[in-house]
Backbone as CSV, one residue per row, in Angstrom:
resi,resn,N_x,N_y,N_z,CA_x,CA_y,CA_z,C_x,C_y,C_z
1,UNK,18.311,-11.856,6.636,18.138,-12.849,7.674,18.689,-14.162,7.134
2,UNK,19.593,-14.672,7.879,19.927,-15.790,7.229,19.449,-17.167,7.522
3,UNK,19.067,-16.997,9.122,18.169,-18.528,9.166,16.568,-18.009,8.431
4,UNK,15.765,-19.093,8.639,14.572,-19.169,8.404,13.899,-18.714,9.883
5,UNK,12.527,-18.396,9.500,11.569,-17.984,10.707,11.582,-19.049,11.347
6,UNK,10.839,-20.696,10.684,11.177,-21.746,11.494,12.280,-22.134,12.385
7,UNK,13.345,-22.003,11.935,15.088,-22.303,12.656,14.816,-21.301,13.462
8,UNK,14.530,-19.961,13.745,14.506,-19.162,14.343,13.555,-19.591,15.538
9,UNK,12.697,-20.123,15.447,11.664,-20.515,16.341,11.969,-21.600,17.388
10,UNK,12.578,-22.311,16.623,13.084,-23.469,17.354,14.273,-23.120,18.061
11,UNK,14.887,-22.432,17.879,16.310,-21.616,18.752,15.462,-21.439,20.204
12,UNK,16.257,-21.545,21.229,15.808,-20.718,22.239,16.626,-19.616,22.626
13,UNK,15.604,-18.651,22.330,16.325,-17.233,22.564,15.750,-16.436,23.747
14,UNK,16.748,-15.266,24.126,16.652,-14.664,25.273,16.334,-12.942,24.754
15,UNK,15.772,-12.509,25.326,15.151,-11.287,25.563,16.325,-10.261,23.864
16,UNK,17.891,-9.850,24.735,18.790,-9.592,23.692,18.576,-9.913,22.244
17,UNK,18.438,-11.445,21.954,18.465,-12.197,20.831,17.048,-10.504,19.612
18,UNK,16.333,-10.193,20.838,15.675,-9.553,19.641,16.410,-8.443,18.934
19,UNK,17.468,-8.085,19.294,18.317,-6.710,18.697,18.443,-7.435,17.104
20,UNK,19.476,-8.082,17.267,19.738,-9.372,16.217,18.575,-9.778,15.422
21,UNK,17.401,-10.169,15.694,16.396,-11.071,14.717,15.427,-9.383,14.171
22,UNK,15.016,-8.888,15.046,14.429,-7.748,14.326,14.934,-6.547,13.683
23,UNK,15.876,-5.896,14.537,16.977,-4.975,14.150,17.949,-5.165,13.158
24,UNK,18.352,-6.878,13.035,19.997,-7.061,12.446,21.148,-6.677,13.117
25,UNK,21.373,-6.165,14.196,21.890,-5.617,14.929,23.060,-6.955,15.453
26,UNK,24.514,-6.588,15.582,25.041,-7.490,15.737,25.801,-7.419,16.769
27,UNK,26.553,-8.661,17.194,27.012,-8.390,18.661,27.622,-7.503,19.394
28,UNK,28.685,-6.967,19.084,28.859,-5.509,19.454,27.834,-4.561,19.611
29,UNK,27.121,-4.640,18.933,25.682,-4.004,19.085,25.525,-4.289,20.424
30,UNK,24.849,-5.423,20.683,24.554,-5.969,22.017,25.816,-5.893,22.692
31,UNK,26.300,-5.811,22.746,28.010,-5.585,23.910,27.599,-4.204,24.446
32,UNK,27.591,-3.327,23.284,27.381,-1.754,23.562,26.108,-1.927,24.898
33,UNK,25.188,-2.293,23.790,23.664,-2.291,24.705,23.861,-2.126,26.324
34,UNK,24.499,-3.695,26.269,24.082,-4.487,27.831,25.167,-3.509,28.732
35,UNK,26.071,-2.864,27.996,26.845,-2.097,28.952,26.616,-1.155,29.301
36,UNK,25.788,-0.297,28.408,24.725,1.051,28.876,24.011,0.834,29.807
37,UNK,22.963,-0.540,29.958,22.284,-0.604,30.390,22.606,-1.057,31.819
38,UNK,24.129,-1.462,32.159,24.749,-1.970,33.175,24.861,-0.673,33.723
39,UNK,25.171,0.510,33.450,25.581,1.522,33.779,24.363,2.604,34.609
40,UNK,24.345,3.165,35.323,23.439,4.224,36.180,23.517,5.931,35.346
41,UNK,25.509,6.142,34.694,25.175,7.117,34.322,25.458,6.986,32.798
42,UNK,25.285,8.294,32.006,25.555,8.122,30.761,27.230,8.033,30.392
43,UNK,27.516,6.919,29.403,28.593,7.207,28.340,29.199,7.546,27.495
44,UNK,30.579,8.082,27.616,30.848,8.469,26.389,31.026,7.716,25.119
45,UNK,31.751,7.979,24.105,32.575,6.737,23.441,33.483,6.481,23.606
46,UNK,34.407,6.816,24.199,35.641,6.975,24.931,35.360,5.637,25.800
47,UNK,34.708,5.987,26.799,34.185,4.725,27.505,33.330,3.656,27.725
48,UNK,32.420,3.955,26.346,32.443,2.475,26.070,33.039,1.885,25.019
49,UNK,34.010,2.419,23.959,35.315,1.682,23.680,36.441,0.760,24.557
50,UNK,36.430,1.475,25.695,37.219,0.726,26.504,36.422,-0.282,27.501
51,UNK,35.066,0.290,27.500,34.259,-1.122,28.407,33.963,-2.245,27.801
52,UNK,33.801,-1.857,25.969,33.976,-3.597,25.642,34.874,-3.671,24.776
53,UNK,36.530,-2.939,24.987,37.793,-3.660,24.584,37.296,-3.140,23.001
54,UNK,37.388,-2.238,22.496,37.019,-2.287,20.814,37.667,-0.704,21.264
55,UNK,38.520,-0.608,19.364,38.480,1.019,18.954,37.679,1.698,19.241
56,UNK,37.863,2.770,19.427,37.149,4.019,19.505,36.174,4.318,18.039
57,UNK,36.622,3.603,16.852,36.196,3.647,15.692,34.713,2.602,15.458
58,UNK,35.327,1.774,16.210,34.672,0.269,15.606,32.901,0.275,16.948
59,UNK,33.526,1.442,18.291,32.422,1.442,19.122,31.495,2.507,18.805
60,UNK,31.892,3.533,17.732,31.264,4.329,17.309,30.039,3.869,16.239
61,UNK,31.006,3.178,15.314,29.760,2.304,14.624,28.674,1.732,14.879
62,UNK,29.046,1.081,16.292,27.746,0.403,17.604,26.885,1.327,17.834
63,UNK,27.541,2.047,18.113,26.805,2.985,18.889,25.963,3.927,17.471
64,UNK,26.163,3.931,16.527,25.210,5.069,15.168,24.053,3.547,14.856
65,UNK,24.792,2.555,14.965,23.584,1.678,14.217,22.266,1.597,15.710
66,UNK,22.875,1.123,17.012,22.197,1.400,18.289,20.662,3.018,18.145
67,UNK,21.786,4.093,17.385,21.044,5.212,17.510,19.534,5.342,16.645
68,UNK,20.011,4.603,15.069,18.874,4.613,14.319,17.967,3.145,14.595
69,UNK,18.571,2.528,15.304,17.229,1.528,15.866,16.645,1.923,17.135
70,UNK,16.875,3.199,17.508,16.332,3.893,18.650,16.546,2.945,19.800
71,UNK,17.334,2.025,20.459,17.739,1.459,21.424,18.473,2.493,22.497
72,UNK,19.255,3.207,22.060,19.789,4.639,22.995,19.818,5.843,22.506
73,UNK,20.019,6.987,23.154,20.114,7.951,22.896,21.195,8.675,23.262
74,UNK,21.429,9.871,22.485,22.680,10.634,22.643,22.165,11.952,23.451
75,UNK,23.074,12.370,23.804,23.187,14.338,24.857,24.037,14.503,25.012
76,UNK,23.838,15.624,24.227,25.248,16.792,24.597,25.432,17.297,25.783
77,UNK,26.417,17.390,25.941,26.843,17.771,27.081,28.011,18.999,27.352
78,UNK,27.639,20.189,27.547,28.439,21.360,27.505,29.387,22.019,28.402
79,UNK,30.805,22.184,27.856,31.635,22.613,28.766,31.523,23.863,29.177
80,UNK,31.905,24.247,30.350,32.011,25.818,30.180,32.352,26.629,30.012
81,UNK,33.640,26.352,29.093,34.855,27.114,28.689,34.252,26.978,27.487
82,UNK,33.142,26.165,26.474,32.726,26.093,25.624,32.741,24.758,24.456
83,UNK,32.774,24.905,24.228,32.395,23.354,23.424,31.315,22.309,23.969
84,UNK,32.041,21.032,23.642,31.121,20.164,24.068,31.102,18.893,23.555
85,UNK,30.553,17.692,24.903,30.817,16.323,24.123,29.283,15.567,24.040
86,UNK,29.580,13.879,23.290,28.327,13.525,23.583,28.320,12.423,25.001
87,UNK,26.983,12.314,25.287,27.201,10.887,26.332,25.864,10.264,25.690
88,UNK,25.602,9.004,25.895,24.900,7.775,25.515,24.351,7.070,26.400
89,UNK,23.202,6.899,26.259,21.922,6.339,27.340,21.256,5.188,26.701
90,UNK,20.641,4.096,27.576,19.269,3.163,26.859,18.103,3.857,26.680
91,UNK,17.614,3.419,25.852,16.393,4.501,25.941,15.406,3.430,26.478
92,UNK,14.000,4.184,27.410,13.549,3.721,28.129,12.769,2.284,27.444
93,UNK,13.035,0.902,28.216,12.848,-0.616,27.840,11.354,-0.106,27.558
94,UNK,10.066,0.478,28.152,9.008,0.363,27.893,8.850,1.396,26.177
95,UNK,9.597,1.959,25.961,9.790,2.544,24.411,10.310,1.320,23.603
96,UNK,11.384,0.563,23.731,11.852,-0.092,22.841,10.748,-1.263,22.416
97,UNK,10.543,-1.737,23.766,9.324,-2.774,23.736,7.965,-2.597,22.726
98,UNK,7.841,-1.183,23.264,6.417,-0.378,22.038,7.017,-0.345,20.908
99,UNK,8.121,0.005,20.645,8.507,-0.055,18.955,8.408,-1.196,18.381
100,UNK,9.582,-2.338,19.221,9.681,-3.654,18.774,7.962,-4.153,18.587
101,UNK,7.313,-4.109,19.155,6.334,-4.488,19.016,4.964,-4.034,17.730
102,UNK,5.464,-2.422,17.266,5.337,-2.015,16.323,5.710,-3.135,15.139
103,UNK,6.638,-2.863,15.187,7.867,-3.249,13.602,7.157,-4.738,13.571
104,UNK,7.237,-5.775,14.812,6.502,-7.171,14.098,5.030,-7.036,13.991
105,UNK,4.068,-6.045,14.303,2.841,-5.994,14.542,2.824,-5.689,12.532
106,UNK,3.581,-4.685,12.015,3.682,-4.388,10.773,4.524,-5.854,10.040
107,UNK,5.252,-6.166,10.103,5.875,-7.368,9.732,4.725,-8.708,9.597
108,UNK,4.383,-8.835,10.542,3.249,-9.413,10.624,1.563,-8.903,9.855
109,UNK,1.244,-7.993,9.508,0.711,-7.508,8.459,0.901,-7.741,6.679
110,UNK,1.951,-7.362,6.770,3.124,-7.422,5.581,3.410,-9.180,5.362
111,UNK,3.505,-10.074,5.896,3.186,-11.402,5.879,2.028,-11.827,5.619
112,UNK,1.172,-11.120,6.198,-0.696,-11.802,6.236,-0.753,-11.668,4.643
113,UNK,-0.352,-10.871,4.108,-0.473,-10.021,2.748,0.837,-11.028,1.733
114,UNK,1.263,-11.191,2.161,1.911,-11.761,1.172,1.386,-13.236,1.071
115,UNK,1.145,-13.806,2.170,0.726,-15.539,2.433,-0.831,-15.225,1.283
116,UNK,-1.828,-14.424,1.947,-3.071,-13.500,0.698,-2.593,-14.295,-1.010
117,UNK,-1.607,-13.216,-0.840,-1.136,-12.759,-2.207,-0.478,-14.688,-2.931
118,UNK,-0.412,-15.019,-2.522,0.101,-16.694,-2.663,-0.704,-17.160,-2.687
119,UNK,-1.868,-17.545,-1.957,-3.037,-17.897,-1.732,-3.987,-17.844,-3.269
120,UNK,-3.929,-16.479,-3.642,-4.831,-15.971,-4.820,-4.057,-16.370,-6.183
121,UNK,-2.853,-16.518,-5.893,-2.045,-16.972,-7.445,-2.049,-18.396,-7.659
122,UNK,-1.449,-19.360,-6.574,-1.938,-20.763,-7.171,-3.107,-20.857,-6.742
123,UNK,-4.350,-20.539,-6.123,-5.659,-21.083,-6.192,-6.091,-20.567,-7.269
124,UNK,-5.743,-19.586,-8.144,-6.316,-19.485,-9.438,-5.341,-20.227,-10.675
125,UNK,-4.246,-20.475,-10.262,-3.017,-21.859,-11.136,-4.200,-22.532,-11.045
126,UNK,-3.880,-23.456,-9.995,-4.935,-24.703,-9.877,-6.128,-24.746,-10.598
127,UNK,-6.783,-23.758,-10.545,-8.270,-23.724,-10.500,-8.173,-23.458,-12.634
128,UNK,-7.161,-22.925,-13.230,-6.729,-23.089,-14.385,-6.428,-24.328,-14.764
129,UNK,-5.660,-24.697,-14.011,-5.248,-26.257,-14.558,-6.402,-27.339,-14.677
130,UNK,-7.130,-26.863,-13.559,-8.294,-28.372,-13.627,-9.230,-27.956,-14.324
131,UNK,-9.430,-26.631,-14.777,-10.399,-26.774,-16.069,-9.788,-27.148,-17.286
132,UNK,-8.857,-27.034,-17.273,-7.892,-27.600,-18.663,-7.854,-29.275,-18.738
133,UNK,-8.303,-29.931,-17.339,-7.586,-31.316,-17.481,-9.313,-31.907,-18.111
134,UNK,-10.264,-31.026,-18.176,-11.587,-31.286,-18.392,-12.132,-30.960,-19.533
């Protein structure tokens, strides 16, 4: 993360902005996103390379980092001569919302515990030092 939580706070951000602050997830990321989510049916990569102007290479990448932050999902889809491709979906906003809300509910844990853990090292500094100044 490169700003601070504070700088972060003071930003005004929009709904998206959370791919980015919790995920790391970067704009193409969100390009991919908002275009799935513009969409009624599923995509390939084929087409959403060409819906936001990027390689076929560079939308694939979007789309694997998208997959392990569980923002969409993939399905196969089978020909009948045999084989088969993938297509790409949002996964449902009331899932992402429950996760996101996971990950800072733990983040936020994981903070309580560290601020703790600070707390107990200089209040026992301190509490060293001023018996020393005595």
């Amino acid at each position: 993360m490169s700003d601070s939580i504070s700088e972060y706070l003071k930003q005004d951000m929009e709904c998206e902005g959370l791919l980015e602050c919790i995920h790391g997830l970067k704009e193409l990321d969100r390009d991919v996103f908002m275009t799935l989510t513009a969409r009624t049916d599923p995509m390939t990569i084929d087409e959403i390379a060409d819906a936001v102007d990027r390689e076929r290479s560079t939308a694939y990448r979007a789309v694997q980092r998208l997959l392990q932050s569980g923002f969409i999902q993939k399905e196969q889809v089978n020909y009948d001569q045999g084989g088969y491709y993938h297509v790409y979906h949002p996964t449902d906003p009331d899932q992402i919302a429950d996760q996101m809300q996971r990950t800072l509910n733990d983040w936020y844990a994981k903070m309580g515990q560290l601020i703790g853990e600070f707390r107990e090292k200089y209040d026992a500094e301190t509490a060293m030092d001023s018996t020393a100044d005595t």
